[in-house]
C-alpha positions in Angstrom: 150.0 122.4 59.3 152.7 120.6 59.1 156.0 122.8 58.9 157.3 121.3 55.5 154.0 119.8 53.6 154.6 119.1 50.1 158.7 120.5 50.1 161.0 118.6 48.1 164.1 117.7 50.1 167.2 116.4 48.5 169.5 114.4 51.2 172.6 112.4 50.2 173.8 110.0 52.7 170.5 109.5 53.5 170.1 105.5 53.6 172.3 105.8 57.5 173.0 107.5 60.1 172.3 111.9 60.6 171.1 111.7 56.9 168.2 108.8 57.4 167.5 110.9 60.9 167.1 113.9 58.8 164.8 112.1 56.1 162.6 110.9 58.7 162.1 113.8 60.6 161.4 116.2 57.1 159.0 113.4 56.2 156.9 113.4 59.5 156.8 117.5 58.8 155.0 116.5 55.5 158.5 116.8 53.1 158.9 114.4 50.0 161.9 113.1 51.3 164.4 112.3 48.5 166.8 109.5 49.7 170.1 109.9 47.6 173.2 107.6 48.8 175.7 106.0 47.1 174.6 102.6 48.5 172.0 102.1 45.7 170.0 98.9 47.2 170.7 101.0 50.9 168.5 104.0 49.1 165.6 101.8 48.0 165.2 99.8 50.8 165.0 103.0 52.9 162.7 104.9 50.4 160.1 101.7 50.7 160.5 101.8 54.4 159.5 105.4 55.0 157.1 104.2 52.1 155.5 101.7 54.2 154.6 104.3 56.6 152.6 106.5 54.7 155.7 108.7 53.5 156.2 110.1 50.2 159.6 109.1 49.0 162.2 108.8 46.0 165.4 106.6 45.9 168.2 107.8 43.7 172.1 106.4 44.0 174.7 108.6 43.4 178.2 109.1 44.5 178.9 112.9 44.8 181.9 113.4 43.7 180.8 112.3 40.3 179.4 115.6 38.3 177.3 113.6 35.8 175.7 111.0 38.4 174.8 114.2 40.4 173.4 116.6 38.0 171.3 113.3 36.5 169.9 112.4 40.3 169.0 116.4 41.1 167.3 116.5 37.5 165.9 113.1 38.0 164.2 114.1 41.4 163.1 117.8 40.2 161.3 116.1 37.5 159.5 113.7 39.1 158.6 115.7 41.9 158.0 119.0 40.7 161.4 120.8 42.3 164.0 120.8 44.8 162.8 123.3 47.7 165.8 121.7 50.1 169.2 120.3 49.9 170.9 118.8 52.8 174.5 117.9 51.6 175.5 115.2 54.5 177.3 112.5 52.6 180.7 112.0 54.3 183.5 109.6 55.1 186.1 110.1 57.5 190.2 108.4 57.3 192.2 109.1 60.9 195.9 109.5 60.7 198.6 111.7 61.3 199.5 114.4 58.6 202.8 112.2 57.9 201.0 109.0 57.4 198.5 110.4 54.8 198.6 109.6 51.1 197.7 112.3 48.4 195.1 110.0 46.9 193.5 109.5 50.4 193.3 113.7 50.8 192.0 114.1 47.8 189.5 111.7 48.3 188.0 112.9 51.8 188.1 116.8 50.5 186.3 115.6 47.2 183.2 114.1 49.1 183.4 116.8 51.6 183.5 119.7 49.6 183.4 118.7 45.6 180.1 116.9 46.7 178.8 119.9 48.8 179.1 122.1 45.4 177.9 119.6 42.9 175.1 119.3 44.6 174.5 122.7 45.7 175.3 123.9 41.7 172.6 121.1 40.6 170.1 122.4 43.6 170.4 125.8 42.6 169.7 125.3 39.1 166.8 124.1 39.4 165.8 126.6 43.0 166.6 129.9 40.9 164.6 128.6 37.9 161.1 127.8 40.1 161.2 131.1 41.6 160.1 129.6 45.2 163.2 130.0 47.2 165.0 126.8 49.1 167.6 126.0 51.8 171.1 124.5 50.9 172.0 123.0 54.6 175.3 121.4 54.8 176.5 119.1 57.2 179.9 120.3 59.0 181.0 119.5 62.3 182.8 121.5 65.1 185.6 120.3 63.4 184.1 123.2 61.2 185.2 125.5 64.1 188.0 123.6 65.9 190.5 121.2 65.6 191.6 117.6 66.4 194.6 115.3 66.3 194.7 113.0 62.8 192.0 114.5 61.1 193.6 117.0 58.7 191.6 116.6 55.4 188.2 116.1 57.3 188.9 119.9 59.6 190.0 121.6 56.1 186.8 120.0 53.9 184.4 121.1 57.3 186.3 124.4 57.7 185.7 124.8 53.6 181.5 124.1 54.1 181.4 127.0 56.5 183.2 129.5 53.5 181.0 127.5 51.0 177.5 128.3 52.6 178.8 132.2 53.0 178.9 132.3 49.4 175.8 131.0 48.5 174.0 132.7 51.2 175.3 135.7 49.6 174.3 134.9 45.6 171.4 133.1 46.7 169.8 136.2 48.1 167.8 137.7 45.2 166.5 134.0 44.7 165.3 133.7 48.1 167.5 131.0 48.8 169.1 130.3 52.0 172.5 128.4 53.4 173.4 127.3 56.6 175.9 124.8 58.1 174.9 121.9 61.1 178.0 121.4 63.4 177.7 118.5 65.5 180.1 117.0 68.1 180.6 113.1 68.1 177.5 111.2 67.0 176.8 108.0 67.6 177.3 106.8 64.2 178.9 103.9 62.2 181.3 106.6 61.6 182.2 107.4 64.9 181.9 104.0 66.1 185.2 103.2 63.8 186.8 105.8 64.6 186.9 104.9 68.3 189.2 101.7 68.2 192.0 103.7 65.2 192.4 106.8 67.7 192.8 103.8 70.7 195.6 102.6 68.4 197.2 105.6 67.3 197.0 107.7 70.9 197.7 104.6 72.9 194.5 105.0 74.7 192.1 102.3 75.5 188.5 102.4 73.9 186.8 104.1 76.9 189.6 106.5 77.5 188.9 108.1 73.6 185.2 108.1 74.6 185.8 110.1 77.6 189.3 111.8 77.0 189.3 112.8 73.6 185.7 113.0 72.1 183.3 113.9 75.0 186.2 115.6 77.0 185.5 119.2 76.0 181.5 119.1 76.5 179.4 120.1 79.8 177.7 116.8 80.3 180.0 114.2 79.1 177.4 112.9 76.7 177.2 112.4 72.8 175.0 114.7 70.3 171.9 112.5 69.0 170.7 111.9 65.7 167.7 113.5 66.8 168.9 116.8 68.4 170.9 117.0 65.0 167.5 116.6 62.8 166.0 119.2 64.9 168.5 121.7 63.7 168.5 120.7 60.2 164.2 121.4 60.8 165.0 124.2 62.0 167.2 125.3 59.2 165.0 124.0 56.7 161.4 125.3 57.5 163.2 129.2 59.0 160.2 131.1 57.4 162.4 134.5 56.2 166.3 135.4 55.1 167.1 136.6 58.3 168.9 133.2 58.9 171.2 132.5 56.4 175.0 132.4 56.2 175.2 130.9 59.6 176.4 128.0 61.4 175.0 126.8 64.6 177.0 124.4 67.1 175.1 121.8 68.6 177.9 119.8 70.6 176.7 119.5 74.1 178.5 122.9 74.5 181.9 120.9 73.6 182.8 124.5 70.5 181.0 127.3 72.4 180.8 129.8 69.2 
């Protein structure tokens, strides 16, 4: 049997990148795969692709950092599907500068996504976990910036430092219910993300491309190499199909042994 037949799973940021890897690997494991992402069009066109192979799917756009789009997409979704057994809060964005150089609206704006998204959508989860009576798994995605730090990325290491406090918490209260919470800490992923982030840390270390690649992202690992999408689904699998309590409150490094945790 397939390890998540018939599970609802709620994933924002789920029309790119870790997110779409996640939704496709829950849906191969039987999961109705709820794509939320604030690219609206982005969401539907992914929904009818996993559609088109045989997958059960359901498109909702919603920035998370607004609390009335997200309470109406988690309702929307629970209602039409019967629950939300899974949440995998993975939307993100990511600004690179030095402290100094960093406007107030432009902290406020990463920590919002990163964290006022994470508990909007955990609340809105919860709700509706607590009042089936089934259990569920709040997974959110942090980083090892979750555990470590880096040059120009102040907001981002406070916001993935604040998931790992977050998921405590509801690992804690969500005990009784049967719900757990975990946290996914990647190294450097081969994202869009990532990929723009290579040529502003070029400019403001005064390195070339290359030299970011292998002296600053991939310096600190065993192999030299990247995290996957894949290896990074595999986790979230993991974290979402864990058959008892015993893992819960927990966050597990998977960074090519770059945060060694």
């Amino acid at each position: 049997m397939s390890k998540l037949e018939g599970k609802v799973a709620f994933i924002t940021g789920a029309a790119s990148g870790i997110g779409r890897q996640i939704a496709e690997r829950y849906a191969r494991e039987g999961a109705i795969v709820v794509i939320a992402d604030m690219n609206k069009g982005a969401a539907h066109e992914t929904a009818q692709r996993f559609a088109d192979k045989g997958w059960r799917t359901f498109a909702v756009g919603v920035d998370v950092t607004d609390e009335e789009q997200v309470d109406r997409a988690v309702d929307l979704a629970a209602r039409e599907l019967g629950g939300i057994d899974i949440l995998v809060s993975n939307a993100g964005i990511q600004i690179v500068k030095p402290v100094e150089e960093f406007s107030l609206s432009e902290w406020k704006k990463m920590l919002s996504i990163q964290l006022d998204g994470a508990f909007l959508t955990t609340r809105a989860a919860l709700r509706h976990m607590y009042a089936a009576g089934k259990g569920g798994s709040i997974i959110y995605m942090g980083s090892v910036h979750s555990k470590e730090a880096s040059l120009l990325k102040a907001p981002y290491v406070t916001a993935k430092h604040g998931l790992i406090g977050l998921a405590k918490v509801i690992a804690k209260e969500g005990a009784k219910h049967g719900v757990r919470a975990n946290v996914i800490c990647p190294g450097f992923v081969r994202t869009p993300l990532v990929d723009k982030q290579i040529p502003e840390q070029a400019r403001a270390l005064n390195l070339s491309e290359e030299d970011v690649i292998r002296k600053v992202m991939l310096k600190e690992t065993v192999d030299g190499e990247f995290t996957t999408l894949d290896d990074v689904a595999e986790v979230a699998l993991l974290f979402a199909s864990f058959p008892s309590n015993a893992l819960t409150g927990q966050s597990l490094v998977v960074s090519h042994g770059w945060s060694m945790h």
